[in-house]
Legacy VTK file of the C-alpha trace (Angstrom):
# vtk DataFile Version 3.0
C-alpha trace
ASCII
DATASET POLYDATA
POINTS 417 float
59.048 32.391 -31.029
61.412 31.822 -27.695
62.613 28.653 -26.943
61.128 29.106 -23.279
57.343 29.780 -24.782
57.528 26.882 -27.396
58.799 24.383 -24.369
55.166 25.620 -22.681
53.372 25.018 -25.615
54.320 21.576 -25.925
53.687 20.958 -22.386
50.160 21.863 -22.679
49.458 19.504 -25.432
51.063 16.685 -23.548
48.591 17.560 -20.987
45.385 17.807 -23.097
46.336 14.334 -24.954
46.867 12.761 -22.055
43.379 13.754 -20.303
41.406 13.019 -22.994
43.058 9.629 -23.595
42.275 8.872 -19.646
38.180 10.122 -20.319
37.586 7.946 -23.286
39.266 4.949 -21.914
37.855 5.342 -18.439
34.956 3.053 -17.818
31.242 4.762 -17.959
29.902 2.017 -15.468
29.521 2.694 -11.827
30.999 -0.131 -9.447
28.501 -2.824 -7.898
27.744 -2.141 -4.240
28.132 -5.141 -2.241
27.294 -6.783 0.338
30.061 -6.401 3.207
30.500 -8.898 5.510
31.969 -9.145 8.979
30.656 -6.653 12.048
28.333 -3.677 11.120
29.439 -0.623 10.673
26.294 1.126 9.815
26.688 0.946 6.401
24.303 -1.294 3.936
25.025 -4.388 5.727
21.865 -6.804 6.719
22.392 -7.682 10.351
20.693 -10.456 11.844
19.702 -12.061 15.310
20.483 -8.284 16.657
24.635 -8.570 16.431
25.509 -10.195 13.694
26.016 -9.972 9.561
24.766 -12.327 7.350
26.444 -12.410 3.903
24.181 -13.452 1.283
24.547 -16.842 -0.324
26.441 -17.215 -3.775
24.785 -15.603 -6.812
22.337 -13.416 -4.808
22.307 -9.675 -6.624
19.250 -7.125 -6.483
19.638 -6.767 -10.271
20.120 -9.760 -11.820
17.566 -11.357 -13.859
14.569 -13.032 -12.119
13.493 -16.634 -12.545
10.723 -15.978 -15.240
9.196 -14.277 -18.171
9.852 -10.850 -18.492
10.899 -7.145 -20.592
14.039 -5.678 -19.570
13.310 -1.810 -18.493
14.301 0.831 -16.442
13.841 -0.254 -13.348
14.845 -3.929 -13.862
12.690 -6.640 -15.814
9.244 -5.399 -15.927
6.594 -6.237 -18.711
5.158 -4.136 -21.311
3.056 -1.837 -19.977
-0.328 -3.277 -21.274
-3.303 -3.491 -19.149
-5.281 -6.205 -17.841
-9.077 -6.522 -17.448
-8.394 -8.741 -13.957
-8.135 -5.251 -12.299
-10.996 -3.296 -10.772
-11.486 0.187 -9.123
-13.806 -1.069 -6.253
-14.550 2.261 -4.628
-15.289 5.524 -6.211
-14.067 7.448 -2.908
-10.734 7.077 -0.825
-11.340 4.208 1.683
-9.917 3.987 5.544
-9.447 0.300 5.242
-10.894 -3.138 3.369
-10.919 -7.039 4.116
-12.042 -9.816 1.028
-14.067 -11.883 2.626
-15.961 -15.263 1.177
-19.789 -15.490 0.690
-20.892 -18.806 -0.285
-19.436 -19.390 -3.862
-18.463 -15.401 -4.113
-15.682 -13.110 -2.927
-16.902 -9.922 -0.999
-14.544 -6.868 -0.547
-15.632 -4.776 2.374
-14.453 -1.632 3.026
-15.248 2.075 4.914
-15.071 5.433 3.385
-12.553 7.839 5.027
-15.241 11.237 4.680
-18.433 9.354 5.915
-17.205 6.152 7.479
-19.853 4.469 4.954
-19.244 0.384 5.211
-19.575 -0.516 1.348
-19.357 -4.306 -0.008
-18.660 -5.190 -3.631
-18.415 -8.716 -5.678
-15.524 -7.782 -7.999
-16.700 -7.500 -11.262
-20.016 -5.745 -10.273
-20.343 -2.135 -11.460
-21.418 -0.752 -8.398
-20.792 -1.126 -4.800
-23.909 -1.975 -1.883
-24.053 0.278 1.288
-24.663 -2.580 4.026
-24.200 0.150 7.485
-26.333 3.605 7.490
-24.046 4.699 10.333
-21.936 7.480 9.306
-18.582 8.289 11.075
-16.810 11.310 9.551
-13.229 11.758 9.301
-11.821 7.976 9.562
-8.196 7.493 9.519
-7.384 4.154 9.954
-10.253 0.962 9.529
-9.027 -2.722 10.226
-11.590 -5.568 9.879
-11.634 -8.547 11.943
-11.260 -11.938 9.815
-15.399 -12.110 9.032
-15.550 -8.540 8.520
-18.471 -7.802 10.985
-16.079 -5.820 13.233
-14.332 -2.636 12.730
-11.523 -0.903 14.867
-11.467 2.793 13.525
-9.341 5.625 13.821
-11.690 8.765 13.680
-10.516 12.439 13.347
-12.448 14.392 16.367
-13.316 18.387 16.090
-11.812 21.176 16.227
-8.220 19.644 16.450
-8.546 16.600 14.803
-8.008 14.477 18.119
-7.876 10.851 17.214
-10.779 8.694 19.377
-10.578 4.953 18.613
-13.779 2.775 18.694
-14.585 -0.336 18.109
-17.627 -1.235 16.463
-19.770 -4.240 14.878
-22.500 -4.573 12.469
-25.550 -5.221 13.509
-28.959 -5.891 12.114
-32.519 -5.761 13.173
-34.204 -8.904 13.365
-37.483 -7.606 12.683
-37.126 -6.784 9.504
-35.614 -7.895 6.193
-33.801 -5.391 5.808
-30.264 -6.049 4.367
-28.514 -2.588 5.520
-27.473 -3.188 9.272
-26.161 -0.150 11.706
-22.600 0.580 13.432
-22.467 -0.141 17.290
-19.697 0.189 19.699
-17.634 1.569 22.241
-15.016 3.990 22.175
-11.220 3.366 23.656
-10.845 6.748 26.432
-7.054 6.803 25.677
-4.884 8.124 22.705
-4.114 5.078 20.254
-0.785 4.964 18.848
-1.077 2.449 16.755
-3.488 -1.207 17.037
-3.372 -4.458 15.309
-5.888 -7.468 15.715
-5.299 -10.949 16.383
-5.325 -13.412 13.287
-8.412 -15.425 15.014
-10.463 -11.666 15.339
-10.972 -12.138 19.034
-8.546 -9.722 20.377
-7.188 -5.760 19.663
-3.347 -4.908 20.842
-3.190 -1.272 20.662
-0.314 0.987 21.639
-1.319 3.931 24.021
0.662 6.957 23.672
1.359 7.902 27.514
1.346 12.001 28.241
5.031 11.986 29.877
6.279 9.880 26.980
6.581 6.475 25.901
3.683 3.637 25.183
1.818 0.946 27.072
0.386 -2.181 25.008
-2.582 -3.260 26.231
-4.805 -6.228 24.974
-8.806 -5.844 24.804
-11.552 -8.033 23.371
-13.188 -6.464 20.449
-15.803 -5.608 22.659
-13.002 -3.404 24.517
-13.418 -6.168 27.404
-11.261 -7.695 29.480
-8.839 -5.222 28.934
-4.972 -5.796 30.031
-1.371 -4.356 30.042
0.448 -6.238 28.115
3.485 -4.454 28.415
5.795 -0.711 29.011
8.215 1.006 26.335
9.704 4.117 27.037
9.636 4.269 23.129
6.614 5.334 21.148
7.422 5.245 17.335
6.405 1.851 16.753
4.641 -0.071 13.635
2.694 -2.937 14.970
1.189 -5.835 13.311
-0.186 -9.511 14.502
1.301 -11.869 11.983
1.277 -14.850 13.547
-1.503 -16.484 16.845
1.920 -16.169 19.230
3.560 -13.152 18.000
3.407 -9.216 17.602
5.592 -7.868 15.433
7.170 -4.324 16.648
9.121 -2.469 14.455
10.834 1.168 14.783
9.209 3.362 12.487
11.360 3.344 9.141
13.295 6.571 8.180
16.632 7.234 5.536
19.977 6.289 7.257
18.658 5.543 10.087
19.194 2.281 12.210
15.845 0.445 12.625
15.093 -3.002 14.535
12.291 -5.464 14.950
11.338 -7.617 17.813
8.694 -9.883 18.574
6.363 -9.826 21.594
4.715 -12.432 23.076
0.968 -11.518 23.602
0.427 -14.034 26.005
3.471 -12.955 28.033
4.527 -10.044 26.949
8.144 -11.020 26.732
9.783 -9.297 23.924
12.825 -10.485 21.524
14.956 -8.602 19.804
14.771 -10.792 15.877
16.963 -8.108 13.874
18.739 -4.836 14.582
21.081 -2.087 13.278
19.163 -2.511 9.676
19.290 1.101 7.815
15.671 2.295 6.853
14.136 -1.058 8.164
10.914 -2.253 7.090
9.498 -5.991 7.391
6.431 -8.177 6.953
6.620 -11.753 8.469
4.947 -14.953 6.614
1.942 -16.018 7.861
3.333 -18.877 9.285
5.982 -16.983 11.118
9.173 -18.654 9.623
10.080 -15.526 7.204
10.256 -12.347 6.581
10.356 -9.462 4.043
12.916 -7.532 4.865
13.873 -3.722 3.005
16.595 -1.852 3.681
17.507 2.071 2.688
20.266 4.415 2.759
21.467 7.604 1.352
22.569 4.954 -1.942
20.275 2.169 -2.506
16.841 0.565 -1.600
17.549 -3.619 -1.412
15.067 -6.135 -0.031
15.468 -9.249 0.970
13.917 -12.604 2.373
14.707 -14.201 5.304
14.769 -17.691 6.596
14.344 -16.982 10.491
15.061 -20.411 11.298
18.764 -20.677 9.840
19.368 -16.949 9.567
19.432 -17.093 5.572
19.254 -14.100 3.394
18.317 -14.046 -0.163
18.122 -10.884 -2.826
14.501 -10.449 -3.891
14.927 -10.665 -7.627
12.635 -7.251 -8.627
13.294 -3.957 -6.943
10.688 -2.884 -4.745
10.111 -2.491 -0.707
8.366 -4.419 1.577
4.928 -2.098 2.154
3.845 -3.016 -1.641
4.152 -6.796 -0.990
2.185 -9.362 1.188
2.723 -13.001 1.970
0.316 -15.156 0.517
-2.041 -16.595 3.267
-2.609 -20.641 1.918
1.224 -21.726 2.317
2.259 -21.218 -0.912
5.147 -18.812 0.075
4.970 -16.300 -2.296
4.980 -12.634 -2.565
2.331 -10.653 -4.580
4.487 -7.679 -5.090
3.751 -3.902 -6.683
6.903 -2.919 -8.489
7.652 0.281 -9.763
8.675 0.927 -12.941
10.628 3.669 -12.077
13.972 3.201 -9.585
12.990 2.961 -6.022
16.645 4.380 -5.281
15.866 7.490 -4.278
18.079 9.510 -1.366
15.602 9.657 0.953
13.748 6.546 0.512
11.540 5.666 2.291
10.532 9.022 3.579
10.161 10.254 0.500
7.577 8.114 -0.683
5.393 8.109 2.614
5.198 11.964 2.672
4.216 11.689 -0.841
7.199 13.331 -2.477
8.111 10.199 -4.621
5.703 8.839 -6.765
5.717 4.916 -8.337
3.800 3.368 -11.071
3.525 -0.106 -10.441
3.576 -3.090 -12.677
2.201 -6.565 -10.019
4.174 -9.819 -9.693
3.907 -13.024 -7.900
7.511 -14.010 -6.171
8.233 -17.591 -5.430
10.073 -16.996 -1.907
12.196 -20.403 -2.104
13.021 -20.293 -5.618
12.351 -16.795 -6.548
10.658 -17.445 -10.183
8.681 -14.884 -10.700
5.247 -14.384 -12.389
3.886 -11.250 -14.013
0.547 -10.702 -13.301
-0.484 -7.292 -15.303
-0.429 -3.724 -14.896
-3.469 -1.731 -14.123
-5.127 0.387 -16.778
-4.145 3.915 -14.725
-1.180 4.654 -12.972
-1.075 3.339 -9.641
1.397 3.642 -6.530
-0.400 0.664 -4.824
-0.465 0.478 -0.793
-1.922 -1.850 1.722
-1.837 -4.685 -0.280
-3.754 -8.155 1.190
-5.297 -10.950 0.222
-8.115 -12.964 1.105
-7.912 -16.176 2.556
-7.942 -18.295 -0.517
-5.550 -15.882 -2.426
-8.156 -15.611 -4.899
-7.919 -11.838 -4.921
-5.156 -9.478 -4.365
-6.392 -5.949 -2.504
-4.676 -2.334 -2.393
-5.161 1.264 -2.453
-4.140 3.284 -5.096
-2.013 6.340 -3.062
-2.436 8.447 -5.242
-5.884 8.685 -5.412
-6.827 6.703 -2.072
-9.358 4.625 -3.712
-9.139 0.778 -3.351
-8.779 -1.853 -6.366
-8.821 -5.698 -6.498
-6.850 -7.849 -8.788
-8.285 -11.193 -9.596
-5.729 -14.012 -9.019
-5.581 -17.294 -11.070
LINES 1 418
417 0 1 2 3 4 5 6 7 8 9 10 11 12 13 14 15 16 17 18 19 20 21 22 23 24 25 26 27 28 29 30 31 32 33 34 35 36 37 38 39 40 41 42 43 44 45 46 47 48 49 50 51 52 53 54 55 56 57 58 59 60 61 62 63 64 65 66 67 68 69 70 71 72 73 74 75 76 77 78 79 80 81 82 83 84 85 86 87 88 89 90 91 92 93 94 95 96 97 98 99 100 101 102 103 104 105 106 107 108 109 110 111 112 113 114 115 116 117 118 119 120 121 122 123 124 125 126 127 128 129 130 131 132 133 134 135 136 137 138 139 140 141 142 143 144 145 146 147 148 149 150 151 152 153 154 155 156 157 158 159 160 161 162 163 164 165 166 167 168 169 170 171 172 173 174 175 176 177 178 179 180 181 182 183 184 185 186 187 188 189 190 191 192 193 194 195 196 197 198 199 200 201 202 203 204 205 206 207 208 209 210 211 212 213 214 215 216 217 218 219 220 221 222 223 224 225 226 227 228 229 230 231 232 233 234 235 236 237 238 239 240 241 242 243 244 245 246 247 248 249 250 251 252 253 254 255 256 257 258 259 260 261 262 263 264 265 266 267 268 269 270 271 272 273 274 275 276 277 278 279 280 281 282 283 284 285 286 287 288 289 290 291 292 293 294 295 296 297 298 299 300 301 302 303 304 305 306 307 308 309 310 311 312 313 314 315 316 317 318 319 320 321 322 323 324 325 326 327 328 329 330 331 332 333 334 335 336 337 338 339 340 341 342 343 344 345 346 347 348 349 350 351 352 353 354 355 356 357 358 359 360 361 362 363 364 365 366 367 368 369 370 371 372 373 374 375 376 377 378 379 380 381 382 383 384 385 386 387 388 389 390 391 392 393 394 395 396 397 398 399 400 401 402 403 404 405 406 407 408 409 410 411 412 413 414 415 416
């Protein structure tokens, strides 16, 4: 053997040893992300008040363990899966919307069938739900019920091209009769509804009215459709709306991966809008229902975070379980608390949150109660089938917690302590 081939021999062995010294003594654990302060560059920073960067205080993480009693899992600290008999299927068809509503000593959920536009009632824990409206309305999208639940705003599908036609409608019952199953009446809106939120009182409907050259008007209307007025002109028109608070509507660009969203408030008295927070990646938010926080997620191309928010001082604070803001609401007697779905499996997915609303990402939820202040956190079961819970709410009282299953479009309830 040459002197010239043995010096390349040992050369490659230098090289091999040395490579897989470097693999095994290389670290297997990814880097935390952090929060980066200073001015946004449109990465996964959390700006605030429209301009500005907010770190979070000392201690906050998405991961770290939350203030309670819990089973470390994938996703987090989730309990065992085991169910709990305080669930209930409520409907045994896919429903267009629901409101819990109290009837003497009993809680009433209401809700409308999307096929027939059948108005159904049910005291949780009953087998069966009551028909209490013989009026049927096929093809409902969207149903939101005033505060009593005696009047609807629908969202109806219209032949051949499924053109949406809004109406707004009341029960109503003869007063001849003892009968207890009352009719649909109402009046439908002429224009092309965007989107439409009601007022926290039930008196009013903001809708957004898609404009043929572009762009959206808001216009306020009685629930009636009375006294109809412009509220106000965007030429934007994806917009989520919602009516938190008696003084505010919330606007919010409609959430999408990597992509810059903001939320402003608009006065519905005025219509004077306010930019609250902007340049927020995949931005999605709920507000307390006494209008001094919000839930506020965030998603790029690497991570899904969510925090709350104190509007008032402009504090930030890591929600302690990993989930986004459309499977939590606020808790509606003052309490401030979230009553949160979280998935079980990670909610980091690249194209969060698109993914999920076109139904390409599937969760199966465990449901927890988050102390917003402290952020102890209380398990409060897992249904007996796998749910990817939506439209959560509550009733008044927070007595029960409401949501449909998306998979299957069929609403539950989940009695509260």
């Amino acid at each position: 053997m040459s002197k010239q081939l043995i010096i390349i021999l040992f050369v490659i062995v230098l090289v091999v040893a040395g490579g897989t010294y470097w693999f095994l003594s290389s670290p297997t654990a990814t880097t935390p992300v952090t929060i980066p302060t200073g001015t946004n560059t449109g990465s996964n920073t959390f700006p605030i008040g429209g301009d500005r960067s907010v770190t979070p205080r000392t201690g906050d993480n998405t991961t770290g363990t939350p203030n309670g009693n819990d089973i470390r899992t994938g996703n987090g600290f989730l309990a065992n899966n085991k169910t709990n008999s305080k669930f209930q299927e409520l409907s045994s068809e896919p429903v267009a919307g629901s409101i819990a509503i109290e009837r003497g000593k009993s809680i009433i959920v209401r809700f409308i069938e999307k096929a027939t536009g059948r108005v159904k009632e049910i005291i949780p824990g009953q087998s069966e739900a009551s028909r209490i409206a013989n009026t049927t309305v096929p093809k409902v999208a969207i149903a939101l019920f005033d505060p009593s639940g005696s009047k609807i705003a629908l969202n109806t599908l219209k032949d051949p091209f499924n053109e949406i036609v809004t109406v707004l409608a009341s029960i109503e019952y003869s007063t001849s009769t003892t009968d207890t199953v009352g009719t649909l009446k109402g009046v439908s809106i002429p224009e092309r509804v965007g989107m439409m939120a009601i007022s926290p009182d039930g008196k009013e409907l903001f809708t957004l009215l898609r404009e043929t050259t572009g762009g959206t008007r808001g216009v306020l209307q009685g629930m009636d459709g009375k006294n109809r007025r412009e509220l106000f002109k965007s030429p934007l028109s994806e917009w989520l709306v919602s009516w938190p608070t008696k003084d505010t509507v919330l606007f919010s660009t409609k959430p999408s991966a990597g992509v810059l969203g903001y939320l402003y408030t608009v006065s519905p008295t005025t219509g004077a809008m306010n930019r609250l927070i902007g340049n927020v990646m995949g931005m999605t938010a709920k507000m307390s229902p006494d209008g001094e926080y919000l839930l506020v997620t965030t998603a790029d191309k690497r991570d899904t975070r969510s925090y709350v928010y104190k509007i008032s001082n402009q504090e930030t604070n890591a929600l302690p379980l990993k989930t986004i803001s459309d499977k939590c609401a606020w808790a509606r007697t003052g309490d401030l608390s979230l009553y949160c779905a979280v998935p079980s499996n990670s909610v980091n997915y690249s194209n969060m949150p698109d993914s999920w609303y076109q139904g390409e990402t599937t969760f199966t939820d465990s449901f927890w109660r988050i102390n917003a202040k402290t952020l102890a956190t209380t398990h409060l079961g897992d249904p007996e089938q796998m749910t990817d819970a939506d439209n959560l709410a509550l009733d008044k009282n927070d007595k029960i917690l409401t949501f449909t299953n998306k998979n299957t479009g069929r609403l539950w309830g989940l009695k509260l302590d």
